[in-house]
N, C-alpha and C positions, 0 to 999 in steps of 0.2 A: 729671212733665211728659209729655204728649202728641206725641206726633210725629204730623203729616200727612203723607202723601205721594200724588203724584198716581199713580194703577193707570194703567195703560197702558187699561183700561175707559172710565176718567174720559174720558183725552185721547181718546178714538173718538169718544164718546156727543156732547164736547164739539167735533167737529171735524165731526161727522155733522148737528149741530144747525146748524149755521155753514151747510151745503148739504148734499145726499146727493155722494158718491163713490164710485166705482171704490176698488176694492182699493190697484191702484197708486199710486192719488192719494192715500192713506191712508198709504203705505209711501211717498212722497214726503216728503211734510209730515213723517211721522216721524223718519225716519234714511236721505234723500237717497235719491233713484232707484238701480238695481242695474241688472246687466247682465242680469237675467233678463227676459225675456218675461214682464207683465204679464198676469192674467186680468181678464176685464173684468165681473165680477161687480159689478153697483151694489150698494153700501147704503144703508139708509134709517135714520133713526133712529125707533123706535117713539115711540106716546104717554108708556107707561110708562117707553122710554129717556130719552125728555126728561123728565119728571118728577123719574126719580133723578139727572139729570146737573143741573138746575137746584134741589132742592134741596143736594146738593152741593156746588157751586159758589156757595150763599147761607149757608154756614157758614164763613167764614175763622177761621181759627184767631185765639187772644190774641194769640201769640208769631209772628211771620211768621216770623223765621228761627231757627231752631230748634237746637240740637246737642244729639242724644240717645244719653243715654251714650257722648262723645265719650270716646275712649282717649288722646285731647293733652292734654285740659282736666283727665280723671284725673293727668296725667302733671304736668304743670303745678302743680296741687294740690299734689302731694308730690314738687314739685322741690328741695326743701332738701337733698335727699338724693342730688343728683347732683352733675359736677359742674359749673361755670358757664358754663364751653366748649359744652358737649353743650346745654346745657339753651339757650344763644345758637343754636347750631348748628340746631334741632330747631325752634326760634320762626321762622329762617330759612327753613327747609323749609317749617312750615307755611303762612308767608306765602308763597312762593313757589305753591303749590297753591291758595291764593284767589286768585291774580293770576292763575293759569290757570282758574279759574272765569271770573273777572273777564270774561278776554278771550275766553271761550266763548259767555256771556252776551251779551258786544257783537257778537259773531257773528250768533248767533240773533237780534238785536234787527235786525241787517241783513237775514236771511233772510226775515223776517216784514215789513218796508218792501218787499224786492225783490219778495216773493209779493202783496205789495197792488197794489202797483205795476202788475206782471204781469197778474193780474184781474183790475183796476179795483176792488176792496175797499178804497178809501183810509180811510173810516170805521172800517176796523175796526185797522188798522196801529196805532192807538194802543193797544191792547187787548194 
């Protein structure tokens, strides 16, 4: 099996195509403004950037969600050999850690409406 994952490259090339930005504007959209005084360095995206960001991005994987060489699903496997408590216990945990994906995901899904919102981009809030 195959794993994708997106390079912090990908999501530039892929946020720089959308419009040019400021450094800041970049470290916005990524992981929320900081207290540091912003450089105002624009970027652009090249021809070449947009070429490898839209091939890229025209490859989706078979499997959208993926677990590669998960160490639960190892675990899981050769659960007969634990015992039923633990092995309850540890199912619980796991679920509890997609339920906080879950509610990260519904976040971001808010941050990207508020950011459309914000900019007048409502076309793309679905994306």
């Amino acid at each position: 099996m195959r794993c994708y994952h997106l390079s912090l490259g990908k999501a530039l090339l892929g946020l720089l195509d959308h419009r040019p930005m400021t450094g800041y504007d970049l470290k916005k959209i990524l992981d929320h403004p900081t207290e540091k005084r912003p450089d105002r360095k624009v970027y652009q995206i090249t021809k070449e950037g947009q070429e490898t960001f839209l091939n890229w991005l025209n490859k989706f994987p078979v499997q959208l969600s993926q677990t590669c060489r998960s160490q639960f699903l190892i675990g899981i496997f050769f659960s007969s050999r634990i015992k039923l408590e633990e092995l309850a216990f540890e199912i619980k945990r796991y679920k509890k850690e997609i339920e906080e994906q879950l509610r990260y995901l519904n976040k971001v899904e808010q941050w990207i409406k508020d950011y459309s919102r914000e900019k007048k981009f409502k076309e793309d809030a679905f994306y």
